[in-house]
C-alpha positions in Angstrom: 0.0 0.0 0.0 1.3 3.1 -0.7 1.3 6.5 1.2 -1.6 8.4 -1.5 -3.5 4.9 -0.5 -3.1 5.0 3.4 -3.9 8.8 2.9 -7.1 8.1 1.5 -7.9 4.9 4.1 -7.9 7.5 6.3 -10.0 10.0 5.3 -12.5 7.6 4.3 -12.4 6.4 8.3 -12.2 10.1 9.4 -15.9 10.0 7.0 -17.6 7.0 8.6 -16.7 8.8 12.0 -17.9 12.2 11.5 -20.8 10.7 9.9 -21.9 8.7 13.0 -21.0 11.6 15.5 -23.4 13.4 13.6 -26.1 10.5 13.9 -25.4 10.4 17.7 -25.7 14.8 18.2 -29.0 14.4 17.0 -30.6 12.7 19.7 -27.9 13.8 22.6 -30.1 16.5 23.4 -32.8 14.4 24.7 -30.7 12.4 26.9 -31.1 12.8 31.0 -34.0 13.7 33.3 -33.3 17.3 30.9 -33.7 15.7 27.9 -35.8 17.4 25.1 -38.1 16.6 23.0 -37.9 16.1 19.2 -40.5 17.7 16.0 -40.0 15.1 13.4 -41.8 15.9 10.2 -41.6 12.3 7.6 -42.5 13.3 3.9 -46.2 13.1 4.4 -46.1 15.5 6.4 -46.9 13.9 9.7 -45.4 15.3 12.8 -43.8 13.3 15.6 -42.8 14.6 18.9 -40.9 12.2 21.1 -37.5 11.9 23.1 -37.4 8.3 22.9 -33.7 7.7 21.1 -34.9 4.4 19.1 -38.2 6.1 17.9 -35.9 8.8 16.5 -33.9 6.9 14.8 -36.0 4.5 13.1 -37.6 7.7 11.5 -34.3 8.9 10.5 -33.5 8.7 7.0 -29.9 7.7 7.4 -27.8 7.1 3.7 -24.5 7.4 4.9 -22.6 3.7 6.1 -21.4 4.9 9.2 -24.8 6.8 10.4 -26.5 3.7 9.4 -24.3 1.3 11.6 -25.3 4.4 14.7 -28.7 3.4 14.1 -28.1 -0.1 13.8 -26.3 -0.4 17.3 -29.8 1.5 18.4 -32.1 -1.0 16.9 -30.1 -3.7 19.1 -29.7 -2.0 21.9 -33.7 -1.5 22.0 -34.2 -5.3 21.3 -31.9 -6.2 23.7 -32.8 -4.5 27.0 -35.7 -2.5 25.9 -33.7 1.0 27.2 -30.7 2.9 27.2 -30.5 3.4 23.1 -29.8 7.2 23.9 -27.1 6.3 25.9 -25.1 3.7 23.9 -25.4 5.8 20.7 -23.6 8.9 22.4 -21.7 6.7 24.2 -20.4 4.9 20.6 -20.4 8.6 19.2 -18.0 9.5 22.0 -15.3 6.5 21.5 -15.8 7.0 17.8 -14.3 10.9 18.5 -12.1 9.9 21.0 -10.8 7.5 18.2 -10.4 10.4 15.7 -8.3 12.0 17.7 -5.7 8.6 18.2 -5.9 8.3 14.0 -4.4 12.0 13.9 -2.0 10.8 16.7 -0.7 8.1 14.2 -2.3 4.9 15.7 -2.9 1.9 13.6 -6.9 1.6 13.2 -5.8 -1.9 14.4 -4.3 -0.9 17.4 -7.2 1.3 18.4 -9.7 -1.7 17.6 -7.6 -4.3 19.8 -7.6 -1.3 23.0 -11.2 -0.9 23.2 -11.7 -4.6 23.2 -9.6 -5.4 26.2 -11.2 -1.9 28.0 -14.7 -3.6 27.0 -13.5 -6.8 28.7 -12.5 -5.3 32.3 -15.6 -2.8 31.9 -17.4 -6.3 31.7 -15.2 -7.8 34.4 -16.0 -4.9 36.5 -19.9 -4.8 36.1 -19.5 -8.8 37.0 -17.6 -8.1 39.9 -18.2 -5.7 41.5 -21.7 -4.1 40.9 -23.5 -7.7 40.5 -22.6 -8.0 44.4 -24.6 -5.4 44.7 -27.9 -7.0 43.2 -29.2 -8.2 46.0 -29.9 -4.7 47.5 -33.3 -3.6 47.1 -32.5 0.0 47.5 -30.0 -0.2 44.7 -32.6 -2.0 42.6 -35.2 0.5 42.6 -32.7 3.3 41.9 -32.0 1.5 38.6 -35.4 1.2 38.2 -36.5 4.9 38.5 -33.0 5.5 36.2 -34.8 4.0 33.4 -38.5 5.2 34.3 -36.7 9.0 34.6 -38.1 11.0 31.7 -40.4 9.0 30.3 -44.5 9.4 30.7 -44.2 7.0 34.2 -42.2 10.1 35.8 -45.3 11.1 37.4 -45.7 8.2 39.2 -41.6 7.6 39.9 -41.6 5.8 43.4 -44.5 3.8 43.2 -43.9 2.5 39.8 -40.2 1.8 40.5 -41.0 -0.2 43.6 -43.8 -1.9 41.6 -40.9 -3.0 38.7 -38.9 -4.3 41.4 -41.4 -6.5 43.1 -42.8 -8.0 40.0 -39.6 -9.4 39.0 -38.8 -10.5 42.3 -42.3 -12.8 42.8 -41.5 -13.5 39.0 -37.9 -14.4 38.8 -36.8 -12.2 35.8 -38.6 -9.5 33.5 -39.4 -11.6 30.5 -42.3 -13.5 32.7 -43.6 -10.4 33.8 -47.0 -9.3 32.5 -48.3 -6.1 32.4 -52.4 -5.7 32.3 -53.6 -2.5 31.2 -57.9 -1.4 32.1 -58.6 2.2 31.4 -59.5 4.5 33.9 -57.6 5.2 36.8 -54.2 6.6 37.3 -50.3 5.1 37.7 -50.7 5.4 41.5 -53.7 3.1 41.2 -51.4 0.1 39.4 -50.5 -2.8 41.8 -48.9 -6.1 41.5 -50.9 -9.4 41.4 -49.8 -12.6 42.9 -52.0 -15.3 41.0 -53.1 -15.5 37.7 -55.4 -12.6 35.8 -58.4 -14.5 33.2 -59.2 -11.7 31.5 -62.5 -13.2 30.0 -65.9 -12.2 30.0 -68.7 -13.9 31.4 -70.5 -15.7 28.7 -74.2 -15.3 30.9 -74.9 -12.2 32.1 -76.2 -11.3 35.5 -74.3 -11.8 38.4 -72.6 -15.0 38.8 -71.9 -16.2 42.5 -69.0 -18.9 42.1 -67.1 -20.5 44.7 -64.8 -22.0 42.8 -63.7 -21.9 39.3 -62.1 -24.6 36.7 -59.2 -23.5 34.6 -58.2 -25.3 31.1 -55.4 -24.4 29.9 -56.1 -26.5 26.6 -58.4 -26.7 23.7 -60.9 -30.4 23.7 -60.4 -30.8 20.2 -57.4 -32.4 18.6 -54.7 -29.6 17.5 -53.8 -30.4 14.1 -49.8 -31.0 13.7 -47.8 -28.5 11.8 -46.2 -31.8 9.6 -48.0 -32.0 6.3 -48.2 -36.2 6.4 -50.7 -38.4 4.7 -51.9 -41.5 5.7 -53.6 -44.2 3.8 -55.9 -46.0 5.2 -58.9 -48.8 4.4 -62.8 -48.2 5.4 -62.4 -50.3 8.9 -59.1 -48.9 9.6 -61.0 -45.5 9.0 -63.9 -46.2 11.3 -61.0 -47.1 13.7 -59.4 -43.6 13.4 -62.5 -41.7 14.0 -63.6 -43.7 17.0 -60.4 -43.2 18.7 -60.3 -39.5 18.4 -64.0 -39.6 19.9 -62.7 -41.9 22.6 -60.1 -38.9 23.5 -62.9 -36.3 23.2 -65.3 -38.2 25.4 -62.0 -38.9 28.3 -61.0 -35.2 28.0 -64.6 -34.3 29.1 -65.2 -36.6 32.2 -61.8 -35.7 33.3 -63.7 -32.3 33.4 -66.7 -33.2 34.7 -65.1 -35.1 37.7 -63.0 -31.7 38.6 -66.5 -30.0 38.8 -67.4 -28.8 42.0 -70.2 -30.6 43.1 
């Protein structure tokens, strides 16, 4: 490689960076409890007014390689962990300047690449160490919980809906089998957390219905037909055979329900 092509290596680099630092200015300002609020106007003239870091870049019309990366690192950020896409795209914008400024110093973009890997490994090591010890602390939970609720529409309600985060994962054991049931009326103060399980059903006779016990199936009575296209051949008898023992089931799936009747 010669110097002219080294020369132009660069530059091109210096592009991609100064592309994505410009990706990640646009939604710095709407990072922190003092975040602002972005007017979006698409083609169609539709207007969108959020602070939500993912939202504005998925309405971003991004052409350039390195923006498009920015937005990319957004997108699985927000698939991810569901927050903090603000935050890691001016936290990539700021390593990307910090590594313009070692390229000007004469580092080898290889050199640069290999040092944020091992600082990315004891940032890991750190997090695992050190701040996972902390996990158990209830105080410390919540704090990261109101962290993520701060400027978002659940501000108004910032304790009790912090709190409420933390004691639904801890009766559910982690976030994903967490369920959130939404009735209107009401306000945030008003949301509390359920220990059992929600049928949200309506009664199929009206009037008031005085149960003192109810039977739950988690399961259809009729045979689920299997995703695998097969075919079968069969003769008349072996036919007759086929239909009698899928009645057979029907007719045992319905006494075992009878018998759980309350009587």
């Amino acid at each position: 490689m010669t110097e002219k092509d080294s020369a132009k290596g660069g530059k091109a680099q210096i592009h991609n960076i100064r592309a994505a630092k410009t990706v990640a200015e646009t939604v710095k300002t709407t990072l922190g409890p003092m975040g602002m609020d972005k007017m979006m106007v698409d083609g169609g003239g539709n207007v969108i007014v959020t602070n939500d870091g993912a939202t504005i870049l998925r309405e971003l019309d991004v052409s350039h390689p390195g923006g498009k990366m920015i937005a990319e690192v957004a997108r699985t950020q927000e698939s991810l962990c569901y927050d903090g896409t603000t935050s890691t795209v001016v936290l990539s914008g700021q390593l990307l300047g910090n590594s313009e400024m070692l390229f000007e110093k004469g580092l080898h973009p290889n050199v640069i690449c290999r040092g944020y890997h091992e600082a990315a490994q004891m940032a890991v090591k750190y997090l695992a160490d050190e701040v996972a010890q902390d996990s158990k602390d209830r105080d410390r939970l919540v704090h990261v919980a109101k962290t993520a609720i701060t400027g978002k529409t659940l501000e108004t309600a910032l304790d009790a809906v912090a709190e409420l985060c933390v004691s639904a994962v801890e009766k559910a054991g982690d976030a994903e089998s967490v369920k959130v049931v939404s009735f209107p009326g009401g306000s945030l103060e008003d949301s509390y957390l359920y220990n059992g399980v929600i049928v949200n059903k309506d009664f199929v006779l009206e009037g008031e219905n005085d149960y003192q016990s109810m039977l739950l199936i988690n399961t259809g009575l009729e045979t689920e037909k299997a995703e695998d296209n097969v075919q079968v051949q069969l003769d008349a008898k072996s036919y007759q055979s086929f239909k009698g023992a899928s009645k057979a089931d029907l007719v045992a799936s319905a006494k075992h329900i009878v018998d759980a009747m309350p009587r």
